[in-house]
C-alpha positions as CSV (number, residue, x, y, z in Angstrom):
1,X,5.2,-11.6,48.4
2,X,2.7,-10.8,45.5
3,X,4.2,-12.0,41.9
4,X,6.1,-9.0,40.0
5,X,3.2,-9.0,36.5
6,X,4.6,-10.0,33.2
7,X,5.2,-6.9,30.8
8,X,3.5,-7.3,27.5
9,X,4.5,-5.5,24.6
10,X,2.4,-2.4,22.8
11,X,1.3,-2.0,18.7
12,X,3.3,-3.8,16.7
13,X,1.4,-2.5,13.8
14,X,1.8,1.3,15.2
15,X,5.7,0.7,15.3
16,X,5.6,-1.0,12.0
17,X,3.5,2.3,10.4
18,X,6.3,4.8,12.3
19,X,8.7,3.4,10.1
20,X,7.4,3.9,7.0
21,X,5.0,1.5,6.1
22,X,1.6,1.9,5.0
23,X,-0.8,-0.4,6.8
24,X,-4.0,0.9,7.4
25,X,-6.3,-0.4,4.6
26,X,-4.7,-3.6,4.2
27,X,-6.7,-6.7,4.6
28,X,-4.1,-8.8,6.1
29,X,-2.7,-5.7,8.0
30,X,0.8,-6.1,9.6
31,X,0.9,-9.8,8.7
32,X,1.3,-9.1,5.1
33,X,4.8,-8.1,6.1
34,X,5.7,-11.7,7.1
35,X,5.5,-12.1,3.0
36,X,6.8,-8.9,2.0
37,X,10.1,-7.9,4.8
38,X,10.0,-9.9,7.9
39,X,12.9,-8.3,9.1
40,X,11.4,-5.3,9.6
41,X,8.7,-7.2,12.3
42,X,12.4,-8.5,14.2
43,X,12.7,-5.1,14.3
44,X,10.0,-4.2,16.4
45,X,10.0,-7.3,18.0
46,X,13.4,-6.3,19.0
47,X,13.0,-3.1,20.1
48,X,10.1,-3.6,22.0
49,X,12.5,-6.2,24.2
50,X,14.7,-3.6,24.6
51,X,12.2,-1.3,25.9
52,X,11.6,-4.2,29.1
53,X,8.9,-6.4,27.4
54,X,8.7,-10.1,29.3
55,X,6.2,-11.3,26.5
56,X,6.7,-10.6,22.8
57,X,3.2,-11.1,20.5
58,X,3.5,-12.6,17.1
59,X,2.3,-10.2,13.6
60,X,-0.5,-13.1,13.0
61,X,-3.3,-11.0,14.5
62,X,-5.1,-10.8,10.9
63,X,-3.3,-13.3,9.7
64,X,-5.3,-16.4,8.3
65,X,-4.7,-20.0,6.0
66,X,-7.7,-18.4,4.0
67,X,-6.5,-14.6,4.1
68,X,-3.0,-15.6,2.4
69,X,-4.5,-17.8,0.1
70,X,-7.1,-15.1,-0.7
71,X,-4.4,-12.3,-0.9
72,X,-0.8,-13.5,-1.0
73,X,-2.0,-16.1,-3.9
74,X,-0.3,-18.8,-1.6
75,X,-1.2,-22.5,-2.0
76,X,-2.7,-23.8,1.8
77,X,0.6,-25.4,2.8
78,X,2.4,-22.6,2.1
79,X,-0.1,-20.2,3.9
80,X,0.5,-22.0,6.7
81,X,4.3,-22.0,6.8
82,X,3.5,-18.5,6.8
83,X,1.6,-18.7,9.6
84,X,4.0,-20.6,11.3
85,X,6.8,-17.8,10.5
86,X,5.1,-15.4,12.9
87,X,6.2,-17.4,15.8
88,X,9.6,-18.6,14.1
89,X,10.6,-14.8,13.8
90,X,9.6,-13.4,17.2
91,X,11.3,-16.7,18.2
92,X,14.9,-15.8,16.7
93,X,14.5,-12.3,17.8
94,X,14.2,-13.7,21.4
95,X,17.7,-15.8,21.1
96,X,19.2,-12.7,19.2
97,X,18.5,-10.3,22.1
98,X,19.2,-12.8,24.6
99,X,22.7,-13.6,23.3
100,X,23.2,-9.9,23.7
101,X,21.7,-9.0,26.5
102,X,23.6,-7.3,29.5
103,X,21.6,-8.4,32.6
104,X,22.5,-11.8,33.1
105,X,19.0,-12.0,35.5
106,X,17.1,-11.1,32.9
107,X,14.1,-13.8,32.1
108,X,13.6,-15.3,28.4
109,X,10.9,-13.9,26.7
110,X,7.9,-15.6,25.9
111,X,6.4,-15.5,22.5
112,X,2.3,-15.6,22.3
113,X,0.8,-16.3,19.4
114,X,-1.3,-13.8,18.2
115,X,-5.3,-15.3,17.2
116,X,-7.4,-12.4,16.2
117,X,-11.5,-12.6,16.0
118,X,-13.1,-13.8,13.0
119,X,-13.8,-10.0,12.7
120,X,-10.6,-9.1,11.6
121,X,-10.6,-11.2,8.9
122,X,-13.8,-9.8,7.9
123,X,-11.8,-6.2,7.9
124,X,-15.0,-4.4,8.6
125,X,-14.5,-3.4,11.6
126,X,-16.9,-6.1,13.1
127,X,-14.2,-7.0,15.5
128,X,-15.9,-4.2,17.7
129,X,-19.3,-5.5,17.2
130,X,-19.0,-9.1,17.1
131,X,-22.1,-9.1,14.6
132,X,-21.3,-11.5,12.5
133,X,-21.4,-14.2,15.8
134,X,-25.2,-14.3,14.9
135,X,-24.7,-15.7,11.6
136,X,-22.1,-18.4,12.9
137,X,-22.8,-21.4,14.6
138,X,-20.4,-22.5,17.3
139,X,-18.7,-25.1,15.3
140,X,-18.4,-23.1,12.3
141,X,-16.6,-20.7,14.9
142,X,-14.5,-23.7,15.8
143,X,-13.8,-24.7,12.5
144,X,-12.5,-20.9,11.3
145,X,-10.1,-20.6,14.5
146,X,-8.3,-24.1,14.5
147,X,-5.6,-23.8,11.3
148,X,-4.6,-20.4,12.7
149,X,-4.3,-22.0,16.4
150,X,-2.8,-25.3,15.4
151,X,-0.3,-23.4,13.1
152,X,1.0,-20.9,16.5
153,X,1.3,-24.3,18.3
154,X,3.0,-26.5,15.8
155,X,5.8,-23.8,15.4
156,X,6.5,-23.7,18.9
157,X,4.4,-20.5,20.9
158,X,4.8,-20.7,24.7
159,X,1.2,-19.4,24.8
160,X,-1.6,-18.2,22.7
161,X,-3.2,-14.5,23.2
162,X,-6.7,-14.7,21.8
163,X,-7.4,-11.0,21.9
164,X,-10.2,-8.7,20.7
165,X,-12.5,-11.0,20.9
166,X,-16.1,-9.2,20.7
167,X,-18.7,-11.4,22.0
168,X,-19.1,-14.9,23.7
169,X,-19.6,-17.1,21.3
170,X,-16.7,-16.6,19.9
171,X,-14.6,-16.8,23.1
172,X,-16.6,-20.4,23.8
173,X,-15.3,-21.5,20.2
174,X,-11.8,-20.4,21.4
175,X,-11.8,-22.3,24.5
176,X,-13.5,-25.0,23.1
177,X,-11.4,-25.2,20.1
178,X,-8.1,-24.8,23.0
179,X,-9.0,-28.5,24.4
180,X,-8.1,-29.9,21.4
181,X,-4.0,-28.5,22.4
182,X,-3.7,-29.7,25.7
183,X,-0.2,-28.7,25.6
184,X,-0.3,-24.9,25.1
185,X,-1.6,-22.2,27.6
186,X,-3.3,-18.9,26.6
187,X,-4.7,-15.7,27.3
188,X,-8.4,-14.8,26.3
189,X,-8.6,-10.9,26.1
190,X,-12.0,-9.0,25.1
191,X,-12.7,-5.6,23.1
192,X,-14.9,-3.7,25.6
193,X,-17.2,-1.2,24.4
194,X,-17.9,0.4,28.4
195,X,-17.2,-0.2,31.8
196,X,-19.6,-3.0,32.3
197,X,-19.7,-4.5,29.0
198,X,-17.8,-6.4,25.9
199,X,-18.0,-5.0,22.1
200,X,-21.1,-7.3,21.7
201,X,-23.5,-5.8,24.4
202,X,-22.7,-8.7,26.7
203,X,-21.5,-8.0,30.4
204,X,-18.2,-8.1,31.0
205,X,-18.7,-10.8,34.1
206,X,-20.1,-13.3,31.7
207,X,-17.3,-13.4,29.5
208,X,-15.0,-13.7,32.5
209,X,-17.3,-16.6,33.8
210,X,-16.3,-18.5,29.8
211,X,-13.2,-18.2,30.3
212,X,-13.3,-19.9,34.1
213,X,-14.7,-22.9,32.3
214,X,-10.6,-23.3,31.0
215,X,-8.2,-25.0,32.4
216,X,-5.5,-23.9,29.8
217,X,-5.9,-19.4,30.6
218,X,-3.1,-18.6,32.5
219,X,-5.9,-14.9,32.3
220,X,-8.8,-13.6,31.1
221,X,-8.9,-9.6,30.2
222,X,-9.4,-6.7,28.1
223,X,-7.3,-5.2,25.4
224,X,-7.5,-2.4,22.6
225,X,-9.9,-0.4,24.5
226,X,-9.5,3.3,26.3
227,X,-7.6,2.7,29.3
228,X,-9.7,4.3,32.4
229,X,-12.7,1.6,31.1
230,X,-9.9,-1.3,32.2
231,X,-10.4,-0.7,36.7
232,X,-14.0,-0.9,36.5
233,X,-14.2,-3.7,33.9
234,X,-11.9,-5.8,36.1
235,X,-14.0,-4.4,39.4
236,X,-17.2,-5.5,37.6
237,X,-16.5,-8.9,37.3
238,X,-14.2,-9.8,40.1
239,X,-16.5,-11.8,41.9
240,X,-16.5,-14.1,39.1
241,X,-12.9,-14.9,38.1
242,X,-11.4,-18.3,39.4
243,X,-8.2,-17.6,42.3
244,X,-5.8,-19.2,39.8
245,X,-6.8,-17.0,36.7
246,X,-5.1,-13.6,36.5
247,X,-6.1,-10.5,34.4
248,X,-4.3,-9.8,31.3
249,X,-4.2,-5.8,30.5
250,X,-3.4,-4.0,27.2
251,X,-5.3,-1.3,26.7
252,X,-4.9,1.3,24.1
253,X,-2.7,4.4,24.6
254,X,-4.7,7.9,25.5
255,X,-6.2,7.9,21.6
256,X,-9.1,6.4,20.2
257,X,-9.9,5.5,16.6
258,X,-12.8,6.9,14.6
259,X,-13.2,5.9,11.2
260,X,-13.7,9.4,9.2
261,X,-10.8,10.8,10.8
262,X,-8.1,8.3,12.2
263,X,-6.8,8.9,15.3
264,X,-8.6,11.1,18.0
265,X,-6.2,12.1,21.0
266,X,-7.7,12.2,24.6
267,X,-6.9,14.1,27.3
268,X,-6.4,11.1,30.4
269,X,-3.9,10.5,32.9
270,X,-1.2,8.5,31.6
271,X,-1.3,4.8,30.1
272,X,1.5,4.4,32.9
273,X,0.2,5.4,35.9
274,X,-3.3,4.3,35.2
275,X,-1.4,0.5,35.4
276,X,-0.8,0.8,39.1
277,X,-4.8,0.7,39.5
278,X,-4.2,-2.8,37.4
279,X,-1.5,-4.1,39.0
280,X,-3.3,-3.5,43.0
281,X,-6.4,-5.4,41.0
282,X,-4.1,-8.3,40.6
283,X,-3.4,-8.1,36.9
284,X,-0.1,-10.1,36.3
285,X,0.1,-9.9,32.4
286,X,0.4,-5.9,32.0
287,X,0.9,-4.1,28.4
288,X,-0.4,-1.9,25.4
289,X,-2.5,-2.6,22.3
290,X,-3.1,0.0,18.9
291,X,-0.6,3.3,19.4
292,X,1.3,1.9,22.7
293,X,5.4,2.0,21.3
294,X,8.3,1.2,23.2
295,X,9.1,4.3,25.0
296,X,5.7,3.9,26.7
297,X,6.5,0.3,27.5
298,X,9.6,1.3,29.2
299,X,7.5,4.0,31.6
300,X,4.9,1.0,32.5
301,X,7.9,-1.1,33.4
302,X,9.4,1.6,35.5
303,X,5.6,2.5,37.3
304,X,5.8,-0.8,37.8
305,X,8.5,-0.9,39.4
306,X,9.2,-4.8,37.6
C-alpha cells in the first residue's frame, strides 16, 4: 500500500494580509510579526491545522540574525531568540490544537523551519532570479545560511524546508551547510521559472541531482510557482531522483504575481485537483505556497482523499 502524502500548509503571509495587516513592502515580510504580535502567526498557524495540515511552516522565511539587527534594532542574541520564536510558536500552537483536538487518530504535526534564499533578504525580488549567486562564493553562501539554520534547529524543528531556492549554488551551500546538523532532516524546494527549468536558467534535473548528494532530504521539489508547471517539472527529472527521496509540492494557487499590478488571476483547473497528478507522481509532502488559505487546504486534503 503506497504511503498516504503529508499535507503541507498554504501562505502564511496571505492569511496574515486577510486579516488586516499590511505586508507587502516590508523587508522582513511576515517575520516582522514575530516582534510586533505573534499571536496573530498562532493564529494562522492554528487555522491552518484546522483546515487538515500534517506539517505546519515556521514565519522565518525572510527572517534573518542580520535582517532583525538591520530593522528591528535587535542586538545579535536577541535576533536570534527571535529566530528561534518562529519555531517556539508554531510549536505551542501544535500542543494547543492537539490538546483539543477531536480525532484521537489524528498524527502530531510537524513543524519545519522555514530558510528562505539569500534573495529574500535582498527583497529585490532576486529570489526568482537567483542573480546575486554569481557574486557569491559557495562559502560565503554557507556562511549567510548557517545562523538562520542553526537557530530552526536549536529551538527544536522536526525538519527544515529550504524553499524558493533559485539556482544551484545556493542549494549546494544548503546541503552543504545541512552536514554540519546531522540531527535534523529537510526539504530542498526550488522556484521554477518553466517546465524544464529553475528561476536561475538551470534545468530542473540538475537541481534534483544536488539534492541526491543528501543524505538528510526526506524530498526535493518545487514551490511558489504556477501549478500546471509542477507534472512536468517532476516528469522532467524523474529519472534522476534517488528511490528514497520523495517530491515535496506547494505550488501557488491559480494567481501569479507581477510587480506593477499585484496579483494577476488565471484561469486553470483547480490547485486541488491538479494534486492528484502529484500525488500518482509519487509526491508525499503535498501543499500551497503565496495565496493558498485554509479552505483550499481542506479541498487538497479531501482530493486526496488523506
Amino acid at each position: 500500500m503506497d504511503p498516504s502524502p503529508l499535507i503541507l500548509d498554504g501562505g502564511l503571509a496571505t492569511e496574515l494580509e486577510a486579516s488586516g495587516f499590511q505586508l507587502q513592502g516590508d523587508p522582513l515580510w511576515s517575520a516582522r510579526l514575530l516582534h510586533t504580535n505573534p499571536q496573530a502567526i498562532k493564529d494562522v498557524h492554528y487555522r491552518f491545522l484546522q483546515s487538515g495540515s500534517d506539517v505546519i511552516t515556521t514565519a522565518t522565511y525572510q527572517a534573518t540574525i542580520e535582517g532583525f539587527v538591520k530593522y528591528l534594532g535587535l542586538r545579535p542574541e536577541e535576533a536570534q531568540q527571535m529566530m528561534m520564536s518562529g519555531v517556539q510558536l508554531a510549536k505551542e500552537t501544535v500542543r494547543e490544537f492537539m490538546s483539543h483536538s477531536p480525532e484521537s487518530d489524528r498524527r502530531e504535526p510537524l513543524v519545519a523551519g522555514s530558510v528562505g534564499p539569500y534573495g529574500a533578504f535582498l527583497h529585490d525580488g532576486s529570489e526568482y532570479t537567483g542573480a546575486y549567486e554569481d557574486k557569491m562564493t559557495l562559502e560565503e553562501l554557507k556562511d549567510w545560511h548557517r545562523p538562520q539554520i542553526q537557530c530552526l534547529v536549536k529551538a527544536g524543528a522536526d525538519l527544515v524546508a529550504m524553499e524558493t531556492i533559485p539556482g544551484l549554488k545556493e542549494a549546494e551551500a544548503l546541503v552543504e551547510v545541512l552536514k554540519e546538523f546531522p540531527e535534523i532532516k529537510a526539504w530542498l524546494a526550488f522556484s521554477c521559472k518553466d517546465i524544464h527549468n529553475i528561476s536561475s536558467g538551470r534545468s530542473f534535473s540538475e537541481a534534483v541531482q544536488v539534492a541526491c548528494r543528501s543524505t538528510q532530504l526526506v524530498a526535493v521539489g518545487v514551490n511558489c510557482c504556477p501549478a500546471p508547471l509542477v507534472k512536468p517539472l517532476l516528469e522532467s527529472a524523474k529519472s534522476h531522483k534517488k528511490a528514497d527521496l520523495s517530491w515535496v509540492v506547494y505550488p501557488n494557487s491559480g494567481e501569479r504575481w507581477d510587480p506593477k499590478t499585484g496579483w494577476i488571476t488565471e484561469k486553470q483547473m483547480s490547485f486541488a485537483k491538479l494534486s492528484l497528478d502529484w500525488k500518482e507522481q509519487g509526491a508525499l509532502w503535498i501543499g500551497g505556497c503565496c495565496r493558498v488559505g485554509p479552505a483550499d487546504i481542506t479541498a487538497l486534503k479531501q482530493q486526496l482523499h488523506v
